[in-house]
FIVEX-96493 format. One record per residue: residue in one letter; x, y, z of N, C-alpha, C, CB in turn. Coordinates in steps of 0.02 Angstrom, whole numbers, plus 50000, padded with zeros to 5 digits. Glycine has a CB too. Example, Ala and Ser with C-alpha at 12.3 -4.5 7.8 and 13.67 -1.06 7.14 Angstrom:
a506604971650390506154977550390506604983550390505654977650452;s506424988850354506844994750357506455000250394507044997050286;
//
This chain:
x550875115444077550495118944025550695126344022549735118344037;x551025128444098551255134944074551545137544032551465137044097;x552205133643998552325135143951552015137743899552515132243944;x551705134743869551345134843815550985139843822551015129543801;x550895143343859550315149743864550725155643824550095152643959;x551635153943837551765160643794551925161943733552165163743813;x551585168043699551245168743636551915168043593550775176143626;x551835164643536552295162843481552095165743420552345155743471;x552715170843381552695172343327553035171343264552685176043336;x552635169343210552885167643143552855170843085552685163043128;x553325173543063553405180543017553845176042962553885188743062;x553775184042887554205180542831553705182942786554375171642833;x554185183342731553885187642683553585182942647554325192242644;x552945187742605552465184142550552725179542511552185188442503;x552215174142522552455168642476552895163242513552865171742417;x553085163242581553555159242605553235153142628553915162542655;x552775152742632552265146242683551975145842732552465141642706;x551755155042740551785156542824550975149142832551505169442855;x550475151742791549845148942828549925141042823549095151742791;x550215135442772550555130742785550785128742853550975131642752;x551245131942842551715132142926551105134142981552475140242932;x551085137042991550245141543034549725134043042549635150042952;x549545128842995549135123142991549565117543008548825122242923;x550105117643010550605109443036550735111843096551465106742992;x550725118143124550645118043203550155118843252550955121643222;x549645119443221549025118443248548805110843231548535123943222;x549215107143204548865099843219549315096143255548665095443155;x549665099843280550035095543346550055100143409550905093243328;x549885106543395549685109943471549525113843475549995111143513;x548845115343527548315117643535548295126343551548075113443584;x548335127343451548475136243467547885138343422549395140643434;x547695145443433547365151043393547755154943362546995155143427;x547545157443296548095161443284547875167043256548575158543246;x548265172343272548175178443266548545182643216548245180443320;x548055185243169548355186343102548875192843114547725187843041;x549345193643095549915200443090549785202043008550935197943110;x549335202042993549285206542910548925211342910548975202942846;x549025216842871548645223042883548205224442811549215229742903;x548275218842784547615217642705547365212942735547855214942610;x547345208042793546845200642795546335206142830547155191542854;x546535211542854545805215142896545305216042868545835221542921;x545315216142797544765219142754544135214042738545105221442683;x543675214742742543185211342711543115211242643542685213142731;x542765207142600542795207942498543525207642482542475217042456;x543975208042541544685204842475544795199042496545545208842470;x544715192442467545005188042476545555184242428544575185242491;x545435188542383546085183442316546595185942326546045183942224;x546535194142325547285196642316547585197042370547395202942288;x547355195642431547705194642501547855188242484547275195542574;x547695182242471547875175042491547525174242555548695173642498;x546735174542565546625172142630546425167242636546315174842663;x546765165042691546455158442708545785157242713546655156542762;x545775149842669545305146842652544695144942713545625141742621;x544055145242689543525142142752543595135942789542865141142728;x544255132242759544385126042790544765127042810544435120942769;x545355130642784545965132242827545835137542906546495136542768;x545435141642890544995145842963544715140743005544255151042941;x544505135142970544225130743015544715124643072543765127242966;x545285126743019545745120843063545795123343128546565119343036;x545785130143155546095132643187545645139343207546725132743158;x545525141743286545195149643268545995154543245544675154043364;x545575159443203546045165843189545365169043216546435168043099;x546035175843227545735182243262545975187043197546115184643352;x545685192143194545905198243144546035197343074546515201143166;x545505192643068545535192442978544645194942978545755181742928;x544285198142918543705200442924543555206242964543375196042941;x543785210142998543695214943049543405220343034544205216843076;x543575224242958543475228442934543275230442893543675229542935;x542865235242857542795235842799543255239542749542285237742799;x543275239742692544045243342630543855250742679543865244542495;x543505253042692543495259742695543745261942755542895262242684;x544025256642808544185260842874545235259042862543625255942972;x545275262442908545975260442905545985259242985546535266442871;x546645253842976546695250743046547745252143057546305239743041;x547885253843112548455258143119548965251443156548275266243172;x549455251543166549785248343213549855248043280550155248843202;x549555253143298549275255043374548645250443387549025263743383;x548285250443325547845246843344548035240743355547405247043309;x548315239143295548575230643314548695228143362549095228343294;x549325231643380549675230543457549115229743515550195237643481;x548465236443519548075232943573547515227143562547735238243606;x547485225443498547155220443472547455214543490547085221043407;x548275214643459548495207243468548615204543569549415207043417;x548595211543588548975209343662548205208243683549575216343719;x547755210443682547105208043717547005200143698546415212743690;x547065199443637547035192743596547365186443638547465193743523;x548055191643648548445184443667548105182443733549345185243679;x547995187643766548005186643842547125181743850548075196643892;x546925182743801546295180243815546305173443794545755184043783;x546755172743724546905164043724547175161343756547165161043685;x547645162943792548125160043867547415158743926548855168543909;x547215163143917546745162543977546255157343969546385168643990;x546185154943895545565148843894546155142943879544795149843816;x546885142043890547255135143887547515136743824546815127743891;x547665139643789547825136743730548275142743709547205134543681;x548885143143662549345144943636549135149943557549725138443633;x549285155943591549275159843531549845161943496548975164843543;x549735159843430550185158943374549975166543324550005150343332;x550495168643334550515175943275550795175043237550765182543286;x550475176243155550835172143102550375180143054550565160643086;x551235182943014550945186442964551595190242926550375191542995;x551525194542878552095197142840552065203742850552115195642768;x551605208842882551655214742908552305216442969550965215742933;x552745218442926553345220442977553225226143031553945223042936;x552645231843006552605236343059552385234543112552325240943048;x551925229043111551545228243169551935224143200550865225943163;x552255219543177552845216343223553415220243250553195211243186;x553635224443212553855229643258553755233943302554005232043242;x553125237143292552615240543341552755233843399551625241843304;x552465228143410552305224543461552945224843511552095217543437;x553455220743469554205220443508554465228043536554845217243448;x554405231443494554905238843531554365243343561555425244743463;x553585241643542553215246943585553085254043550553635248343650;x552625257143565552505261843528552535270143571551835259643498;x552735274043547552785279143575552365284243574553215280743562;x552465289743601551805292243598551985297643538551495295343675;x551585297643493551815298943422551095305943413551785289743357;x551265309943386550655314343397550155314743347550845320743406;x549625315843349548905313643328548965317943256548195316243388;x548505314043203548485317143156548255324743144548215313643129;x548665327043098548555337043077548125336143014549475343143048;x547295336643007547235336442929547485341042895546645336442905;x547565347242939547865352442874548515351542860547845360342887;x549035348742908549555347142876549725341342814549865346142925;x549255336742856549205331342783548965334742737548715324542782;x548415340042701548225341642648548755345742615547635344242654;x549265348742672549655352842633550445346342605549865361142694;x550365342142644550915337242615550625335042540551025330042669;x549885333242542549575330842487549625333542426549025330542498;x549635339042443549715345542404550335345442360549765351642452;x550835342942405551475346142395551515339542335552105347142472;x551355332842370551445326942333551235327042252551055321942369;x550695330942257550325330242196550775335342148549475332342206;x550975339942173551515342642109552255340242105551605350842113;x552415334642182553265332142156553235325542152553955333942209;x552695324642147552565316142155552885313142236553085311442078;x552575307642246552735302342320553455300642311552235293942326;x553735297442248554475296742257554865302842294554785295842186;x554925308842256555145315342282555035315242357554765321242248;x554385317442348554085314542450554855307942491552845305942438;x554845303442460555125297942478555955301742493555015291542415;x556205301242440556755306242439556955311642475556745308542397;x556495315742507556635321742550556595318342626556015328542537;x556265312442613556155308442690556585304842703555605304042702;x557095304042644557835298842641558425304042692558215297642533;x558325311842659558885314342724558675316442776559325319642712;x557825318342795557585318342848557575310542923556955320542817;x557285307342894557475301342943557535291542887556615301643018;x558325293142860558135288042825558125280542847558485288742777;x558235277742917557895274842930557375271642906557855276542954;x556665276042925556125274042897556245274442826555565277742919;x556335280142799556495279842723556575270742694557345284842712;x557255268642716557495262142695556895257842695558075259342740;x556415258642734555855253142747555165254842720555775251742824;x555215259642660554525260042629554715260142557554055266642653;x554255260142517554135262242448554165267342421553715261242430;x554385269342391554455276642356553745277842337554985277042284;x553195273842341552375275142303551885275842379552035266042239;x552455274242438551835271942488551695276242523551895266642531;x551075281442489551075288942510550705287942584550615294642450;x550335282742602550095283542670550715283942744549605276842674;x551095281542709551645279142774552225283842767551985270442770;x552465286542697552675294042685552535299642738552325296242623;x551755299542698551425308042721551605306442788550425310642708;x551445300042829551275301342901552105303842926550915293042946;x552635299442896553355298942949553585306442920554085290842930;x553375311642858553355319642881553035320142895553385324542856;x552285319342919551945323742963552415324343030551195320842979;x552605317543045552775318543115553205322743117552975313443150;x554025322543073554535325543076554315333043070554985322943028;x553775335443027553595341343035553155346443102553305340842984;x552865340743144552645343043192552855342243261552175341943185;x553385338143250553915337943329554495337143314553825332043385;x554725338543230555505340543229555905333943238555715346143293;x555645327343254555935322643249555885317543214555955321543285;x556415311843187556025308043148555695301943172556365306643100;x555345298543149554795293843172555355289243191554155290943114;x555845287343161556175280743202556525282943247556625275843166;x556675290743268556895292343339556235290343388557115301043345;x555785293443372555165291343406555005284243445554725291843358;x554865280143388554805273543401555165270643443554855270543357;x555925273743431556435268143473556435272043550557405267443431;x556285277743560556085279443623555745275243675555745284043615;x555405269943658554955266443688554985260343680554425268143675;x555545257143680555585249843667555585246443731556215247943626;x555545249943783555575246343848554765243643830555745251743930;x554445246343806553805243343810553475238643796553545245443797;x553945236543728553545230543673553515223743716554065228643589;x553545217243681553365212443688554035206443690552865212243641;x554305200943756554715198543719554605190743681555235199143760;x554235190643665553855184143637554305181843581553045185743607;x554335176543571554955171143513554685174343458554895160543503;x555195173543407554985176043334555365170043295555285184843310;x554935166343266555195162843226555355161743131554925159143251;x555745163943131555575167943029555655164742992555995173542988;x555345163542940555285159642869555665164742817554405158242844;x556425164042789556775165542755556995162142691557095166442787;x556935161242622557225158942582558265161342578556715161142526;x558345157742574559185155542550559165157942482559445146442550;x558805156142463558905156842355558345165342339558205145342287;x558175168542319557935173242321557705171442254558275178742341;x557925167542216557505165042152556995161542174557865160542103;x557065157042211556785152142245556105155842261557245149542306;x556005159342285555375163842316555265167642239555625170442397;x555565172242202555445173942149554805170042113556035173542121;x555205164842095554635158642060553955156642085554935151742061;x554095157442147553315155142204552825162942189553615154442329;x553225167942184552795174042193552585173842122553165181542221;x552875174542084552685172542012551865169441996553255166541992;x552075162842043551435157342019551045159642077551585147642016;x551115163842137550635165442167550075170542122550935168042228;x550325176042109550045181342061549625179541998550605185042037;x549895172341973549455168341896549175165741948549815162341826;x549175162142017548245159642017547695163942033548055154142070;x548165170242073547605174742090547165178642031547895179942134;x547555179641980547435178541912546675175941886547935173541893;x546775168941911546415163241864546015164841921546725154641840;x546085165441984545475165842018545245169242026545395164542057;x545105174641997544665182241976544935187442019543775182241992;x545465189642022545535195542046545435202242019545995195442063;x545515202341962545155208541926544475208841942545185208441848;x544225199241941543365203341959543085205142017542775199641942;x543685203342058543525204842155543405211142146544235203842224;x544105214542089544285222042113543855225742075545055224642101;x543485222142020542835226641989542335226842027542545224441924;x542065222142080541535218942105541675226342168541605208842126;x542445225842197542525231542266542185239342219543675232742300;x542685241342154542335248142124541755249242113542505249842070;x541295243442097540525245842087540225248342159540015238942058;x540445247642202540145250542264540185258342268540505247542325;x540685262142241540515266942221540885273542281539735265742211;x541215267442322541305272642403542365270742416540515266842508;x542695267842360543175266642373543555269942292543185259042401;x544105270442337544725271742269545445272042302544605280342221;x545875274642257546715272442269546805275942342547385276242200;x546515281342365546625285742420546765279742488545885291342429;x546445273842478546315272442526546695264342557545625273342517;x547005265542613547455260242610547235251942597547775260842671;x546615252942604546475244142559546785244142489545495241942540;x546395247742454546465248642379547335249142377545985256542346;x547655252642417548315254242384548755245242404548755263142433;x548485240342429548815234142457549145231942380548175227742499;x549445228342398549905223642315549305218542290550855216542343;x549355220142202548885217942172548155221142170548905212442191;x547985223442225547415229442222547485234542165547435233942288;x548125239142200548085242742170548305243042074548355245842215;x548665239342081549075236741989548315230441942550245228342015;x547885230042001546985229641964546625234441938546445227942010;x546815239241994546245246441994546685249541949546065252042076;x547255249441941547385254841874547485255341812547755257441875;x547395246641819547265243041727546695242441721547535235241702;x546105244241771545605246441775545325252641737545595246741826;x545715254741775545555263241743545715264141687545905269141772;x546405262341661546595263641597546235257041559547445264441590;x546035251941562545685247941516546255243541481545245252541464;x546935244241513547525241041477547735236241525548125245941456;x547745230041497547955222641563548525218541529547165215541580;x548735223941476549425219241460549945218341481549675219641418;x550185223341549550545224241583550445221541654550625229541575;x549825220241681549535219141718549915212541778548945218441679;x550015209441735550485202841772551115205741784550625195541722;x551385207341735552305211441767552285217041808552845215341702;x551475221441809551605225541864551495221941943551125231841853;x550915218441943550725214041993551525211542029550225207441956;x551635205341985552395203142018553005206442059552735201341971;x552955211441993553585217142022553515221142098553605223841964;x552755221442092552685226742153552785217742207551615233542156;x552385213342191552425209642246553205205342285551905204942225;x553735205142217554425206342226554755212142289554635208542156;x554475219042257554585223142297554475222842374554315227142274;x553675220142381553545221342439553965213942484552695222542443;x554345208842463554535204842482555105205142509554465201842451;x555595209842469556165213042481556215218142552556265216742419;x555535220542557555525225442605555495221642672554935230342594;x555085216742640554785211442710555455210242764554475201842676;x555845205742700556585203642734556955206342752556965201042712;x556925213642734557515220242751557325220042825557375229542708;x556485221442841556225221442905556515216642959555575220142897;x556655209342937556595205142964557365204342990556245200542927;x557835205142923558475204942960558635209842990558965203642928;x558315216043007558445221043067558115218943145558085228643042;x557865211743159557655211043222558145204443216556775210643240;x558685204843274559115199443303558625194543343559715202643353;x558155196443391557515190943414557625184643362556595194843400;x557545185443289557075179543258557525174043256556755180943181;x557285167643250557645163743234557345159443170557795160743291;x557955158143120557805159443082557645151343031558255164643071;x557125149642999556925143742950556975143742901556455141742947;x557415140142865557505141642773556915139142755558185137442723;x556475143342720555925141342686555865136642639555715145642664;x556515137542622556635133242539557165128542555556955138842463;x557375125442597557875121542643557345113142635557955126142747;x557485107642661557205101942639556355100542676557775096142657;x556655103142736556015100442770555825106642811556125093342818;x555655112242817555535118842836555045118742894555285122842777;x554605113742874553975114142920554185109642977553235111542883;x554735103342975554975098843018555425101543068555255093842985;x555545107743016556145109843062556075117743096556865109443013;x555345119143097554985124343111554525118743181554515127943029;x554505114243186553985111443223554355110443286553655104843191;x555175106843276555515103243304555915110643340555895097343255;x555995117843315556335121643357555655123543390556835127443324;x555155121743374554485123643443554735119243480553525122243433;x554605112343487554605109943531555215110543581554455105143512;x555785112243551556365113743591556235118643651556895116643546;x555945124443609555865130843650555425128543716555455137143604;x554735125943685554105125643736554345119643785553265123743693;x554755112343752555065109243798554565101643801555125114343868;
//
């Protein structure tokens, strides 16, 4: 049984089959699984995340879906001591913890470890904020492309939370965040990574497509009207800024939803692209064509190889 105690991870960008895959291995061996998404934390979003269903939670315990409310933010530091307490505590009651999610930071945080990165400056963030608001976040993005582009390559030109922070840092210890990070890789985790990759990139195209029309049909505008009447959230805040949140809240604001589906997609394209950029920079994974014949047979059958 020792085997099986050590923790297994399943990554791959939106739309690939992670929670599928995540449910055909929990009915042949006895795991918990521990979410790697940094939108399943939230409480009140359930459409535009894709969370798993009350039956699908039920096949199986998950840890770290529900944790939070839109208004807190939860960091990758946190994760990391979240998921390693997690694991160690499902090993400890028999059973196999399975990490299954599309958040690349936190899978990176885990494997290379985190460094000691220095604590937030509000006045420096207000004066980055500052700066943002008259050159816009792309610009931001851009000045962070010859500062450490590294990170640059692995964000969004819109994703002012993860921006502001990788200059804060460069501004307050002169280095850039992926010098940082990789300082400390003796630390991370060496646990299997097993990845869900499409071959066809159309192939996933089309799935993200029809993911976005059911969330659609299944009220996500009214989730995201139902989150604004509360009266205590807006774009500032990294729930609201997640894919599909935010391209709700701003056909919201403007009262215009004719665009609403091509912005949705596009950004969720985007963030898919980023996923895999992530993914083919860790040699660890090994890798499952998502869109290949039998994905989940052949996702089951390299477990059993490994665990034996």
């Amino acid at each position: 049984m020792g085997a099986l105690l050590t923790p297994i991870c399943l990554a791959g960008p939106t739309g690939c089959g992670k929670t599928a895959a995540a449910l055909a291995i929990a009915e042949v061996l006895p795991v918990e699984i521990i979410s790697v998404d940094s939108a399943l934390v939230y409480r009140g979003m359930d459409i535009g995340t894709a969370k798993p269903t009350a039956a699908e939670q039920a096949a199986a315990p998950h840890h770290l879906i529900d944790i939070l409310d839109p208004t807190d933010s939860y960091s990758a530091a946190e994760f990391v001591r979240d998921a390693k307490r997690l694991a160690a505590e499902i090993s400890a009651r028999g059973r196999l913890p399975l990490l299954v999610g599309g958040t690349m930071l936190y899978f990176k945080a885990l494997f290379d470890g985190l460094s000691a990165l220095p604590q937030a400056d509000a006045e420096l963030r207000a004066a980055i904020d500052a700066e943002a608001a008259e050159r816009g976040w792309p610009a931001m993005h851009a000045e962070l492309a010859t500062l450490d582009p590294e990170t640059a390559e692995r964000l969004a030109p819109n994703d002012s939370q993860r921006i502001q922070r990788a200059l804060e840092v460069i501004r307050l210890t002169g280095q850039p965040l992926s010098t940082l990070h990789a300082a400390s890789r003796d630390e991370g985790v060496d646990w299997p990574l097993f990845s869900l990759e499409p071959t066809d990139r159309a192939w996933l195209h089309e799935r993200l497509a029809q993911r976005f029309d059911t969330m659609l049909e299944q009220g996500l505008v009214e989730e995201v009207k139902t989150l604004r009447v509360r009266g205590d959230l807006s774009l500032a805040l990294p729930s609201m800024r997640c894919v599909g949140y935010r391209q709700a809240w701003e056909a919201l604001d403007s009262s215009d939803f004719s665009d609403l589906r091509d912005r949705g997609i596009a950004a969720t394209r985007q963030l898919a692209k980023r996923q895999i950029t992530w993914l083919r920079s860790m040699p660890r994974r090994r890798v499952i064509h998502c869109d290949g014949p039998q994905p989940i047979a052949e996702l089951l059958a390299g477990l059993q190889r490994l665990l034996g």
